[in-house]
VEXDREN-2710 file (C-alpha; in Angstrom, 1 decimal):
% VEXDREN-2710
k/r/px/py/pz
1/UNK/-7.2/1.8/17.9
2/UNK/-4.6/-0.7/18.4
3/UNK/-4.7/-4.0/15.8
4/UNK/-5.0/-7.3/17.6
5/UNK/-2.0/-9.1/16.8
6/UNK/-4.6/-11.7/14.8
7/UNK/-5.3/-9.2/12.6
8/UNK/-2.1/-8.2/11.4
9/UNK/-1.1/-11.7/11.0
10/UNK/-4.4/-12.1/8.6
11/UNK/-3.2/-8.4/7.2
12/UNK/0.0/-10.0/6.1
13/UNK/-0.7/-13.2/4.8
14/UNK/-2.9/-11.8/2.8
15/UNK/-1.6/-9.1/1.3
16/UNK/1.7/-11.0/0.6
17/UNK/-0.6/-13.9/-1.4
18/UNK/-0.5/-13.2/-5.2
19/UNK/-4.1/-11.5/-6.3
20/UNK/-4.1/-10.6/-9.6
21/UNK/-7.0/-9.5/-11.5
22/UNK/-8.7/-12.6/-12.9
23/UNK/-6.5/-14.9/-10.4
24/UNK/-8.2/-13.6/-7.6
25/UNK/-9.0/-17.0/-5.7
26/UNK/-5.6/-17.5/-3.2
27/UNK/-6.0/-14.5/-1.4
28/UNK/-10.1/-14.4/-1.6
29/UNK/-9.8/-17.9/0.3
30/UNK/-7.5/-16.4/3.2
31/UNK/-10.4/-13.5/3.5
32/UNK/-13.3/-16.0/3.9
33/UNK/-11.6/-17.7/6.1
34/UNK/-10.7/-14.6/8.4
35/UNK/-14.2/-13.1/8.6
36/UNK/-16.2/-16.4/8.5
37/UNK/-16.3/-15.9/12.1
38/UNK/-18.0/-12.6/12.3
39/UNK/-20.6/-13.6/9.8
40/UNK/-23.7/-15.5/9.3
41/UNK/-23.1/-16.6/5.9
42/UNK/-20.7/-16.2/3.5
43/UNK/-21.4/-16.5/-0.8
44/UNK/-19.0/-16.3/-3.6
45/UNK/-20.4/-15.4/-7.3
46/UNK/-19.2/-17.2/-10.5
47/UNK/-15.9/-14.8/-11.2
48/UNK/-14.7/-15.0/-7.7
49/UNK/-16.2/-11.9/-5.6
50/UNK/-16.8/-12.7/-2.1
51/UNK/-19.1/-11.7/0.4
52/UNK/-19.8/-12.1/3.9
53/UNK/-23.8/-11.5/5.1
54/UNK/-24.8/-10.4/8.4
55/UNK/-28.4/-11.0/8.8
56/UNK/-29.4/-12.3/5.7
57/UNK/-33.1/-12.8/6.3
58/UNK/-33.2/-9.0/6.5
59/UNK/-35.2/-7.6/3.0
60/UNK/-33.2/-4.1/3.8
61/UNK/-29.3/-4.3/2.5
62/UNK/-26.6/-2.3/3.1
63/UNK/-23.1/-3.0/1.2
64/UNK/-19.9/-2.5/2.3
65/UNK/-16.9/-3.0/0.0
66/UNK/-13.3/-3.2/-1.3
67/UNK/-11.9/-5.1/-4.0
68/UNK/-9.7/-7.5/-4.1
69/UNK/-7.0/-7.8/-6.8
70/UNK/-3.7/-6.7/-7.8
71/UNK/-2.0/-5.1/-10.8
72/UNK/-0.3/-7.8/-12.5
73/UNK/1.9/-8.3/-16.2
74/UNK/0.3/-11.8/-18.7
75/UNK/3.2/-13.4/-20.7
76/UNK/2.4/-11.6/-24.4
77/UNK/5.5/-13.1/-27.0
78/UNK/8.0/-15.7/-25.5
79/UNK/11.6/-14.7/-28.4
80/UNK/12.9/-17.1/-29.9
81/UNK/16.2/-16.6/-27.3
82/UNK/13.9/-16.9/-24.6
83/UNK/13.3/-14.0/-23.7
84/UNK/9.6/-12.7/-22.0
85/UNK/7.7/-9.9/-23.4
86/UNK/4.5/-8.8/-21.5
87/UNK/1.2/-6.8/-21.6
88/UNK/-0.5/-5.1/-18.7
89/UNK/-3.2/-6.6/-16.2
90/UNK/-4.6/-3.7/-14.7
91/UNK/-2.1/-0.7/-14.6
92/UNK/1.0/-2.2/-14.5
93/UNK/3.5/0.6/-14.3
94/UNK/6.9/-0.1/-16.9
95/UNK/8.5/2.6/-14.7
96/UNK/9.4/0.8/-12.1
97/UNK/9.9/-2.6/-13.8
98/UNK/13.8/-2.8/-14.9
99/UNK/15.5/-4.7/-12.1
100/UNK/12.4/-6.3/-10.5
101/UNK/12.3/-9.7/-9.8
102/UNK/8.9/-11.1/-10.4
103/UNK/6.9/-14.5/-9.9
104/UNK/6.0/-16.0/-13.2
105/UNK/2.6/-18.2/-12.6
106/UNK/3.3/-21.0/-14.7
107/UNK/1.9/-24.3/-15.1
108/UNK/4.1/-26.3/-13.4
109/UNK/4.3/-23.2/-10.4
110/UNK/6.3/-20.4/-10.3
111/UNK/9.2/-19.5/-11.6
112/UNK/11.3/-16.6/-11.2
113/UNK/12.7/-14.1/-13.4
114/UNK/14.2/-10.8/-13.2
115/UNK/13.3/-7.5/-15.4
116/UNK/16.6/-6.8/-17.2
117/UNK/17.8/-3.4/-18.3
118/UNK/21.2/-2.6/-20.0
119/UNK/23.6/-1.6/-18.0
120/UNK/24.4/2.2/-17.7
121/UNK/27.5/2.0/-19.4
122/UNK/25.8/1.3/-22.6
123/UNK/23.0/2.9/-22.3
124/UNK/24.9/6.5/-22.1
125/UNK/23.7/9.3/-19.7
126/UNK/22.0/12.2/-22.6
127/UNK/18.6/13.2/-23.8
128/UNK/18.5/9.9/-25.9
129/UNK/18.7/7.4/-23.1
130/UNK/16.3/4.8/-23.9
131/UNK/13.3/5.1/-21.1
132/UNK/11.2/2.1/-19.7
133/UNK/8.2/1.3/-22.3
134/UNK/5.7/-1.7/-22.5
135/UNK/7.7/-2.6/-26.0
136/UNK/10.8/-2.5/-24.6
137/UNK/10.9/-4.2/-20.9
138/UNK/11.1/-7.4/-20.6
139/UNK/11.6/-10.4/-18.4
140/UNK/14.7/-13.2/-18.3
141/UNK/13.9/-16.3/-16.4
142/UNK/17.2/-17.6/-17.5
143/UNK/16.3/-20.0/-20.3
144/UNK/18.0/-19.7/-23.5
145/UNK/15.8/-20.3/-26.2
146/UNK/11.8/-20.6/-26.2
147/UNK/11.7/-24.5/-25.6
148/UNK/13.4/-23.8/-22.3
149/UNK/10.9/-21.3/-21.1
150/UNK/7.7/-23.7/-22.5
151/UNK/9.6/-26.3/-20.5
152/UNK/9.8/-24.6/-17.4
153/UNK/5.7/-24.5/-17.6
154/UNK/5.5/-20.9/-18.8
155/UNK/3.5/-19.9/-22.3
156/UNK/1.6/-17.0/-23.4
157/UNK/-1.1/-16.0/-21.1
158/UNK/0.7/-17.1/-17.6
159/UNK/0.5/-14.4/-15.3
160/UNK/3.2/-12.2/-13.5
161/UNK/3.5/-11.1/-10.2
162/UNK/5.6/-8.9/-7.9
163/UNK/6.9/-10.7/-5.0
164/UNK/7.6/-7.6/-2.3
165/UNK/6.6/-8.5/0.8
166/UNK/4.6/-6.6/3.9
167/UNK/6.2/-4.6/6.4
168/UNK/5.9/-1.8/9.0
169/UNK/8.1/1.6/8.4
170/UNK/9.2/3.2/11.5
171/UNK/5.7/2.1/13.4
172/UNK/3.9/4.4/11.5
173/UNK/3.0/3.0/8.1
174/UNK/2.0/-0.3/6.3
175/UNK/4.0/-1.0/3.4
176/UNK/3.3/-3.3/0.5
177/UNK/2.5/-4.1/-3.3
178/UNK/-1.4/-4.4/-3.5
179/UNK/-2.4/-2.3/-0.4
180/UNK/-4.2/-0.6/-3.3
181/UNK/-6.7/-2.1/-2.2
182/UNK/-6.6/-5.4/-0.2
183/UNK/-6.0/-2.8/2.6
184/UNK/-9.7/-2.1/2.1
185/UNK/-10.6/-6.0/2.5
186/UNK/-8.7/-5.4/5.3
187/UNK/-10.5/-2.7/6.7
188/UNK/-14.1/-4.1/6.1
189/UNK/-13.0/-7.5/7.5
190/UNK/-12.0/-5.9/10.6
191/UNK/-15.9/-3.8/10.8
192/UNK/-17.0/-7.4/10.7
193/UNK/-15.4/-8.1/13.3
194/UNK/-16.2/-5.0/15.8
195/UNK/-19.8/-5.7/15.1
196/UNK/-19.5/-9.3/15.9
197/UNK/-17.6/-9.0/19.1
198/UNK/-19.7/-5.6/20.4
199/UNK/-22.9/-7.9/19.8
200/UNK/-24.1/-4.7/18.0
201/UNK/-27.8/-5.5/16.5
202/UNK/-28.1/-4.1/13.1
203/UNK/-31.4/-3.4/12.1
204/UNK/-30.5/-4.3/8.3
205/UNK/-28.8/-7.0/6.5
206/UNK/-25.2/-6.2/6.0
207/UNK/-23.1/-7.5/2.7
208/UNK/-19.8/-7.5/3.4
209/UNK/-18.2/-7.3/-0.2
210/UNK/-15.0/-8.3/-1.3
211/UNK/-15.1/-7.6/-5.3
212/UNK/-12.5/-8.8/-8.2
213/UNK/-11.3/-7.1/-11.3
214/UNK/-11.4/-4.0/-10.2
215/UNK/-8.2/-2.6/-12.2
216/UNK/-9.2/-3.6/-15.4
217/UNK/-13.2/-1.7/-15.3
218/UNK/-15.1/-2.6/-12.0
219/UNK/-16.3/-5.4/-13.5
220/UNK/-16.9/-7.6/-10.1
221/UNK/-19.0/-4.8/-8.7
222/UNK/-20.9/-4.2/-11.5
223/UNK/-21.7/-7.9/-11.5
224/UNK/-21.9/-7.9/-7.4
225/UNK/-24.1/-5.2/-7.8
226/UNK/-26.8/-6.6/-9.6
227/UNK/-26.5/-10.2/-7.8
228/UNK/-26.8/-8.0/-3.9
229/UNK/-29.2/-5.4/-4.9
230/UNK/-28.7/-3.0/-2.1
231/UNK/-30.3/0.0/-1.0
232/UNK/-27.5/1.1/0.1
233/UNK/-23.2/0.9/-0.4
234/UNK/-20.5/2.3/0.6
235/UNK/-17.1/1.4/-0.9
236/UNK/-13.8/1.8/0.5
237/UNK/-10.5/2.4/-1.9
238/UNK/-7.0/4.2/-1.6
239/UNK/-6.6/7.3/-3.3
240/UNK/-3.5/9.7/-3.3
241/UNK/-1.1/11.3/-0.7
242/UNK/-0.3/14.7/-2.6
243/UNK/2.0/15.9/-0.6
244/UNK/5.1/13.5/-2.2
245/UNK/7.1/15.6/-4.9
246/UNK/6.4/15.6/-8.8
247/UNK/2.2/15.5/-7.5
248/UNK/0.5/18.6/-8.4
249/UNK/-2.1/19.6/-5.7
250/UNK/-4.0/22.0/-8.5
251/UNK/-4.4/18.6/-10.7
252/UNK/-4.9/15.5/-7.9
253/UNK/-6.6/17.4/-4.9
254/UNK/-4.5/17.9/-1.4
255/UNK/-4.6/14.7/1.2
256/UNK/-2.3/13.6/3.1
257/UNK/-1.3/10.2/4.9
258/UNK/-1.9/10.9/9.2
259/UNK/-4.8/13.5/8.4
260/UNK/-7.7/10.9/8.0
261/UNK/-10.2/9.1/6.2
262/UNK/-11.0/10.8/2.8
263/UNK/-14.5/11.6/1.9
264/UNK/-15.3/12.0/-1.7
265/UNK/-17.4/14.3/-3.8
266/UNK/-18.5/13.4/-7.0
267/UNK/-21.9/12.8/-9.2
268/UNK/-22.2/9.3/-8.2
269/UNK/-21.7/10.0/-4.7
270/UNK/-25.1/10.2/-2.8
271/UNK/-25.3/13.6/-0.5
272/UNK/-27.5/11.8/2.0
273/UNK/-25.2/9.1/2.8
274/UNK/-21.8/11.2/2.4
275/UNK/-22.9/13.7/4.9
276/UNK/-24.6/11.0/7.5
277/UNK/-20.5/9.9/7.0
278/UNK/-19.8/13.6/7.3
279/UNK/-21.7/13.8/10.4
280/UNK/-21.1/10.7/12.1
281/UNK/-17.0/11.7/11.8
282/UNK/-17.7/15.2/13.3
283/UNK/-19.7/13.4/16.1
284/UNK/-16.9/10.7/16.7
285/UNK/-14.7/13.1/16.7
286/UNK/-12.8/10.8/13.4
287/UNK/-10.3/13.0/11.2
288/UNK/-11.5/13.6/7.7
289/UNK/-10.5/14.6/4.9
290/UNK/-12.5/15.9/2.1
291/UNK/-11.8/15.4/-2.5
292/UNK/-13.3/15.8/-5.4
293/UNK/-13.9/14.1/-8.4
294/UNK/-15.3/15.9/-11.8
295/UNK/-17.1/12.9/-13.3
296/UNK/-16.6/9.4/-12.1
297/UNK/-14.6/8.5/-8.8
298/UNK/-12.7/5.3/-10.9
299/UNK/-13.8/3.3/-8.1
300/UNK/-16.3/0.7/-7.4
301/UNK/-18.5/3.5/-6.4
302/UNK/-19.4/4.4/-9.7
303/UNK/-20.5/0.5/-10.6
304/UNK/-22.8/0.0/-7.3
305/UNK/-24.4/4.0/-7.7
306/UNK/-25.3/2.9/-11.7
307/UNK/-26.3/-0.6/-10.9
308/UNK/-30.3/-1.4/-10.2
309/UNK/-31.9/2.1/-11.5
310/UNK/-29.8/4.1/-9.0
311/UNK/-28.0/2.5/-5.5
312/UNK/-27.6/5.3/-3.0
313/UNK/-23.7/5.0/-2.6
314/UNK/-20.9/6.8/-0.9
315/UNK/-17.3/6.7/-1.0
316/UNK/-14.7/6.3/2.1
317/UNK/-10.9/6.4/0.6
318/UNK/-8.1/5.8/2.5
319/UNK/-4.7/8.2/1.5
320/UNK/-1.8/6.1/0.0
321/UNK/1.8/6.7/-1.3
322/UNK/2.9/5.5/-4.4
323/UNK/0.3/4.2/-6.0
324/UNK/0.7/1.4/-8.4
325/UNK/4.4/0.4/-6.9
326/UNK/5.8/-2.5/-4.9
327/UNK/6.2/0.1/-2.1
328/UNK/2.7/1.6/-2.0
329/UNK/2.6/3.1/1.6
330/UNK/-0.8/4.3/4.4
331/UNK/-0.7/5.6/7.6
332/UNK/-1.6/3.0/10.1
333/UNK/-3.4/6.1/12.2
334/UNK/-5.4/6.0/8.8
335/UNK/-6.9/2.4/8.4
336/UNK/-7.7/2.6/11.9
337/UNK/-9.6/5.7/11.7
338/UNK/-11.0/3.9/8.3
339/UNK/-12.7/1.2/10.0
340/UNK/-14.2/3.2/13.3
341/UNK/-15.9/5.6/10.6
342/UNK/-17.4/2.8/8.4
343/UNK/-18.2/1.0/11.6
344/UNK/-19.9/4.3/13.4
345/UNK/-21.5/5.1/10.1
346/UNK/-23.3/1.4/9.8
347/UNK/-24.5/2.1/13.7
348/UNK/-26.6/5.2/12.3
349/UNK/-28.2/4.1/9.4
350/UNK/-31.6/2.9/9.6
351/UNK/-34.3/0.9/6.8
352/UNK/-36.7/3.7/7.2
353/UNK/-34.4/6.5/6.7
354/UNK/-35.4/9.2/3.6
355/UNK/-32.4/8.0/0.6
356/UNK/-34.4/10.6/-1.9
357/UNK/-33.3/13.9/-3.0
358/UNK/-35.3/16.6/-1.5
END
């Protein structure tokens, strides 16, 4: 499947629009706007989660959905020599902050500032080198005392963002901060639009789900969830290549970017609807992958499969390198292959179909 060249342009500008959990409301405006289109209707609820509806009359529901917000640092403590100390939105990962410039969300717009570090040549090169720790990064926007930074618009609670950009790596992979997971409000967008533009009939109504703060405890699915009350869902996330070093396959499972969509296995995963996904890839003729998950999948699978006394739900994740980085990297063969098996899938399921255990 090749991407129309109007979908990576929508693929871009959105991923490189700052998301961050809570602050959802940039990039959830670019996604309405893409799919609006391919839809009947389109609703928001009160915290920001966004859904497109294909026949909406219909009393039979079927979700599918991503979600769409980024990791992100809030403004904690603002020193007296104005300097910025943070806290974690979401996972937030002090490994890879020293040396990072970042976008500082103030009041009066952004502002930049830079993670510093000491230099090596202080820091000494033994056991006792000081190591990255939420206590001891943080961030200098160049003020010199805490009434320059207040100035500048910045105070405690302003959010902080990444700014690294989208690009393509040796026409093989995506790259960006946040593809975990607006790649997946990607890849649903773009099942919006094969149905729309194959005139395919569906014999149910179709929520196309775009939910927030995911990072911080699937709260906008569990709210989403209750507001939609499917019969059905099935949610797309990223989950990891384990084939990079210092991953251990024993521990994390073993999929890999290239090999295909990954189908999970878990309690809240629902047999009937992961092997009609099962099936429909073997039929298709769609590379799969299959993992497992010992008690909760940490995705918005486990919020739509609790919600309503029990929502038949399935889980489609697509493999990604380094989670959680400004360089989070999947396999363009990948999404594609994401979106023809949500998109075949949706073609075989029908309102009279047996969702019980038997």
């Amino acid at each position: 499947m090749l991407f129309e060249n109007k979908s990576i342009k929508f693929l871009e500008k959105y991923l490189n629009t700052a998301s961050p959990t809570g602050y959802e409301h940039q990039g959830q405006k670019i996604w309405m706007e893409y799919i609006a289109p391919y839809v009947d209707k389109i609703e928001y609820d009160h915290y920001g989660t966004c859904y497109g509806i294909i026949n909406p009359e219909a009393e039979f529901k079927v979700v599918i959905e991503a979600h769409a917000d980024e990791i992100s640092w809030y403004v904690n403590y603002i020193t007296d020599d104005g300097l910025i100390y943070v806290i974690r939105n979401g996972g937030s990962d002090q490994m890879i902050a020293p040396s990072k410039i970042v976008n500082i969300h103030g009041e009066k717009g952004i502002v930049k500032g830079v993670f510093g570090w000491p230099a090596i040549h202080t820091r000494g090169i033994n056991a006792d080198e000081p190591q990255p720790k939420l206590e001891n990064i943080f961030i200098d926007c160049g003020a010199v005392n805490k009434k320059e930074v207040e100035d500048l618009g910045i105070h405690v609670g302003c959010m902080i963002t990444y700014p690294d950009e989208f690009f393509e790596l040796n026409d093989r992979y995506f790259v960006c901060r946040a593809l975990d997971n607006r790649i997946g409000g990607f890849m649903i967008a773009e099942v919006a639009r094969l149905i729309k533009e194959n005139d395919n009939q569906l014999p149910f109504g179709l929520y196309i789900t775009n939910s927030v703060q995911e990072e911080v405890g699937l709260y906008g699915a569990d709210m989403i969830a209750d507001t939609i009350k499917p019969n059905i869902a099935i949610v797309t996330d990223v989950t990891h290549d384990t084939t990079t070093p210092m991953i251990e396959k024993k521990k994390e499972g073993d999929q890999k970017c290239g090999n295909g969509p990954v189908v999970f296995y878990a309690p809240s995963v629902h047999h009937t609807i992961r092997e009609l996904i099962v099936n429909t890839a073997k039929i298709k003729e769609i590379p799969f992958q299959r993992a497992a998950a010992s008690r909760a999948t940490g995705t918005d699978t486990d919020a739509f499969a609790h919600s309503n006394g029990g929502v038949p739900s399935a889980l489609i994740s697509l493999p990604l390198r380094y989670m959680h980085t400004t360089v989070e990297m999947v396999s363009k063969e990948d999404v594609s292959n994401v979106i023809k098996l949500i998109y075949e899938t949706l073609l075989q399921i029908k309102p009279d179909m047996n969702l019980k255990y038997h």
